[in-house]
N, C-alpha and C positions, 0 to 999 in steps of 0.2 A: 613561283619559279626558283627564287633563292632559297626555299628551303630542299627543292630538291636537287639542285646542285653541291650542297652541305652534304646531305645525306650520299651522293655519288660519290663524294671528298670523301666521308670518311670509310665508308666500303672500299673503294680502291686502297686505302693508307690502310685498312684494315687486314687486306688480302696480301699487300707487297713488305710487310713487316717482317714476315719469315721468311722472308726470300733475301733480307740487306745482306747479311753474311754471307750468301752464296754470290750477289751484285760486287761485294769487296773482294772476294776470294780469300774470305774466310781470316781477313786481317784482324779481326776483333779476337783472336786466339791465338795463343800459344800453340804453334804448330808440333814443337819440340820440349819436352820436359827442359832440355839444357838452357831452353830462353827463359825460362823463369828463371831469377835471379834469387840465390839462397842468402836467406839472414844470416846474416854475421852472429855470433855471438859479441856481446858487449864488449870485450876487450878489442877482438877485430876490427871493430867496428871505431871503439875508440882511439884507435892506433890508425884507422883508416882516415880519419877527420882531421886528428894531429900531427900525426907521422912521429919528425923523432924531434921534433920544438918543444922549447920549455913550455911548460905549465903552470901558470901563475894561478896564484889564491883569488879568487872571483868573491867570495864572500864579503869583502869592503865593497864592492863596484857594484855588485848583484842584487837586487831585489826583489825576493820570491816570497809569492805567497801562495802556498800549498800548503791544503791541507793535512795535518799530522797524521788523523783516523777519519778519513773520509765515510761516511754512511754506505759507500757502494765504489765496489772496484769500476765500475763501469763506465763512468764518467767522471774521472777525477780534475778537478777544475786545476791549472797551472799556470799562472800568471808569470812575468817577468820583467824587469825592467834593468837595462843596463845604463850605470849611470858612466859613460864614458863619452867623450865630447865626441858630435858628427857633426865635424869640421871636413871641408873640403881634403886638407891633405892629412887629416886624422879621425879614422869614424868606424863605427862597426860595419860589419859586411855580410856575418851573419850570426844567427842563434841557435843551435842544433838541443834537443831534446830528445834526452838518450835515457831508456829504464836500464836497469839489469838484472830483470829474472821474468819480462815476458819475451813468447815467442817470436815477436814484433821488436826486438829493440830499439829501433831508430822511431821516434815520435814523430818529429818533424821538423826542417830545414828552412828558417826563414831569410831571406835575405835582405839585404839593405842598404840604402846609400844617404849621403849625407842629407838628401832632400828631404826623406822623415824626418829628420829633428831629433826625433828620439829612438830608442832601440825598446820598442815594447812588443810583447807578444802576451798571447790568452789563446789556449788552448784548453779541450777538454782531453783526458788521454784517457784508456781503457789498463787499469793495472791487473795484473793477474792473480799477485798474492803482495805480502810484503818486501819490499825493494826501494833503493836511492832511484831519484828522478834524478841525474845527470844535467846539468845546464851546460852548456859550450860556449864561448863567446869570442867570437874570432874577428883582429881588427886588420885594418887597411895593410898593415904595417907588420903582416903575419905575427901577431902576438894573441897567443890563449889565454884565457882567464876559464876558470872550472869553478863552479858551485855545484853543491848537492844538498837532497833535504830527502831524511830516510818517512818514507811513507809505511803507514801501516793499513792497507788493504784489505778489506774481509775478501775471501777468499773467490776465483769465481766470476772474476770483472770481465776477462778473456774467455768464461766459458762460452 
């Protein structure tokens, strides 16, 4: 008897799967080309993160380990650690990871509060060709620090 309950389970779940999008009215898509959100190019983008605030040298606080010539654009490993204190009323907030020459600029956005302890990230990122991996590291206290580490890409990571 419970096997044929399973099987009625997965017939019906099997029948009503093409139908979710029409059950949500069709919220899983972009109705309008204008709702999708266009890439920045990497200055926009960098100008959008920092606005018009100074930018301090990260390369003392930052610890990156990317690799130079990675074997394959496609999963380039990116480590980071920021050694700045996450004290309650002094700590990072977040880490943005920024390339500048895929169609993807913006990697990724971590955030943070003093309850980590520390400002680490690891990510794998997809390069296109050769280009700087961008760090950002933005604290409580609106202050930037910027590091970069020019990567050399075989070509093809974003095909």
């Amino acid at each position: 008897m419970e096997r044929r309950k399973f099987i009625q389970g997965i017939t019906a779940a099997t029948i009503a799967a093409p139908l979710i999008p029409q059950l949500l009215g069709n919220r899983l898509y972009a109705e309008d080309e204008d709702e999708i959100p266009e890439e920045l190019p990497y200055e926009e983008l960098y100008k959008d993160i920092v606005g018009d605030e100074e930018v301090k040298d990260g390369q003392s606080v930052m610890e990156l380990n990317i690799p130079k010539q990675p074997s394959s654009g496609a999963a380039v490993p990116i480590e980071v650690t920021v050694n700045l204190p996450m004290e309650k009323d002094n700590f990072v907030t977040a880490i943005y990871v920024l390339t500048t020459k895929n169609k993807i600029n913006h990697v990724i956005t971590a955030n943070y509060t003093p309850d980590n302890g520390i400002a680490y990230l690891f990510v794998n990122a997809k390069l296109a060709t050769k280009q700087d991996v961008v760090i950002i590291a933005e604290t409580n206290n609106g202050e930037f620090y910027k590091a970069s580490q020019y990567v050399r890409a075989p070509l093809g990571g974003c095909g």
